[in-house]
RODO-2510 file (C-alpha; in nm, 4 decimals, decimal comma):
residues 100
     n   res          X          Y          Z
     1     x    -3,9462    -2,7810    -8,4594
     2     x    -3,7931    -2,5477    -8,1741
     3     x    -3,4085    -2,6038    -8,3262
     4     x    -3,5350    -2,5113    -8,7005
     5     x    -3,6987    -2,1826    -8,5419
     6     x    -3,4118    -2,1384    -8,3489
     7     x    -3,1672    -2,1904    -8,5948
     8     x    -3,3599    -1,9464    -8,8611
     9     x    -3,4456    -1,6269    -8,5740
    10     x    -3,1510    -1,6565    -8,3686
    11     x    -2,8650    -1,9199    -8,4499
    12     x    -2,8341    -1,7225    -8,7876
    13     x    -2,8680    -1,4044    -8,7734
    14     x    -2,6178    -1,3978    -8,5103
    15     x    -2,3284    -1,5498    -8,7121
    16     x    -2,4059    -1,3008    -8,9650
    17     x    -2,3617    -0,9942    -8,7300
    18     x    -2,0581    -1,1754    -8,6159
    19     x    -1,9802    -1,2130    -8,9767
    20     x    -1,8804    -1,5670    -8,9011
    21     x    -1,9847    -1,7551    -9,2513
    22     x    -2,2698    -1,9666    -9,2466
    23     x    -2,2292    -2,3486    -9,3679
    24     x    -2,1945    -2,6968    -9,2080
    25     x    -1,9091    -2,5941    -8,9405
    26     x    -2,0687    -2,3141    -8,7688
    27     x    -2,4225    -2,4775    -8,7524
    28     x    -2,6411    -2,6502    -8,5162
    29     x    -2,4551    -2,9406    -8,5412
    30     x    -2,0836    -2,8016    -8,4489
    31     x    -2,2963    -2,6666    -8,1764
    32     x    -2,4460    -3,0104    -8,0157
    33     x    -2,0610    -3,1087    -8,1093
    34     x    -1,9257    -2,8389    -7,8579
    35     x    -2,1808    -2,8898    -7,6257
    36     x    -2,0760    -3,2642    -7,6296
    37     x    -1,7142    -3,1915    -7,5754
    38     x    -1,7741    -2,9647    -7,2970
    39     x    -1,9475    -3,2177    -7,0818
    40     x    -1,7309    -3,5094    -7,1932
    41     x    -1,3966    -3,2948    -7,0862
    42     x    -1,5698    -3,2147    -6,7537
    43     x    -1,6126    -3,6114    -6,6696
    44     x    -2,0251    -3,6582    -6,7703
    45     x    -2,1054    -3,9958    -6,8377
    46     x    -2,1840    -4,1006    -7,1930
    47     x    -2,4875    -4,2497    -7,0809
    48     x    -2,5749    -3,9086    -6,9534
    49     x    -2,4971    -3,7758    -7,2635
    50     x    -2,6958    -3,9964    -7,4693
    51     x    -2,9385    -3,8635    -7,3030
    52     x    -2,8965    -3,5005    -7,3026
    53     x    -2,8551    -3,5473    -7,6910
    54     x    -3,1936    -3,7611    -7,7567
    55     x    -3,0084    -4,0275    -7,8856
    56     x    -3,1786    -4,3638    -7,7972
    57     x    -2,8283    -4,5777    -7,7706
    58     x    -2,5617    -4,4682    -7,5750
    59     x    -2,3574    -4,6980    -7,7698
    60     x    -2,4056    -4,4687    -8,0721
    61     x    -2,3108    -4,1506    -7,8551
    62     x    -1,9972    -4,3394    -7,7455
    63     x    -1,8878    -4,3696    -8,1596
    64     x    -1,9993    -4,0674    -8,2298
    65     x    -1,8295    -3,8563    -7,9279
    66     x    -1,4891    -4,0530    -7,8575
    67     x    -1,3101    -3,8235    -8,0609
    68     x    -1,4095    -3,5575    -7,8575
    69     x    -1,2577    -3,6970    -7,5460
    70     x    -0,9004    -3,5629    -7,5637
    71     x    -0,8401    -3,5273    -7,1876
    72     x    -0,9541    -3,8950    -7,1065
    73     x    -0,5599    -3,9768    -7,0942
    74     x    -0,4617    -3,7459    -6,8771
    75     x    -0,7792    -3,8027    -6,6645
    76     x    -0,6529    -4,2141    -6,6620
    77     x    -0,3324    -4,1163    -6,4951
    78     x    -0,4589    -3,8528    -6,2415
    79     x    -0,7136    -4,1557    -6,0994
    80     x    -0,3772    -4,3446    -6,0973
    81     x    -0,2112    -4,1513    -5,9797
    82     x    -0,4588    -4,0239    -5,7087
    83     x    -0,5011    -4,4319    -5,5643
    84     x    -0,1668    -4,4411    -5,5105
    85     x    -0,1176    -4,1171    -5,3031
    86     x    -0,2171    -4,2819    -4,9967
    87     x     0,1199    -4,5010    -4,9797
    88     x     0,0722    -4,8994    -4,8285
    89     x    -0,0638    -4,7111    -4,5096
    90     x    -0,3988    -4,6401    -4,6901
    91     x    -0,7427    -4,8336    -4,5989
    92     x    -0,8391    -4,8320    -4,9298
    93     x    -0,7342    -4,9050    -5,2820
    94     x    -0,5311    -5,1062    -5,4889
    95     x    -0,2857    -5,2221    -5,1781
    96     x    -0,6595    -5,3739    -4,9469
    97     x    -0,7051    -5,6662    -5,2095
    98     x    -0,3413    -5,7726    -5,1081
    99     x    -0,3998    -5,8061    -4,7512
   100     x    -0,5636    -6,1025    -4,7441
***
């Protein structure tokens, strides 16, 4: 497998010259786990993600990755707050449905 010879001539050997201490929390899998929360805090879609990762089920990227997803409040309000900016005057947004 490419990520075992990766892992063993290059994921490795460079946490030991950084003399970062191998085990569970600096492998390959806190690795996909960055990588995860990287594109989930820059808005990817989970489907996306699923994909990325190889997982067959987005569902199962979505219960595996929430946690990662820190920003997604602040990323609710600022979609708020951005439909709103536009005041009654604007074409579009949550004010068109009321002008029936």
């Amino acid at each position: 497998m490419i990520r075992t010879v990766f892992n063993e001539k290059a994921w490795r050997p460079a946490l030991d010259t950084a003399g970062v201490p191998r085990g569970r929390e600096n492998g390959m899998h806190a690795l996909r786990h960055f990588y995860a929360s990287v594109l989930l805090d820059a808005g990817e879609s989970i489907k996306a993600l699923s994909e990325y990762l190889g997982h067959h089920d987005p569902g199962f990227t979505l219960r595996t990755h929430t946690h990662l997803m820190p920003s997604s409040e602040k990323r609710t309000r600022e979609a708020v707050n951005r439909a709103f900016a536009g005041g009654p005057d604007a074409d579009d947004g949550p004010t068109t449905a009321q002008a029936a």
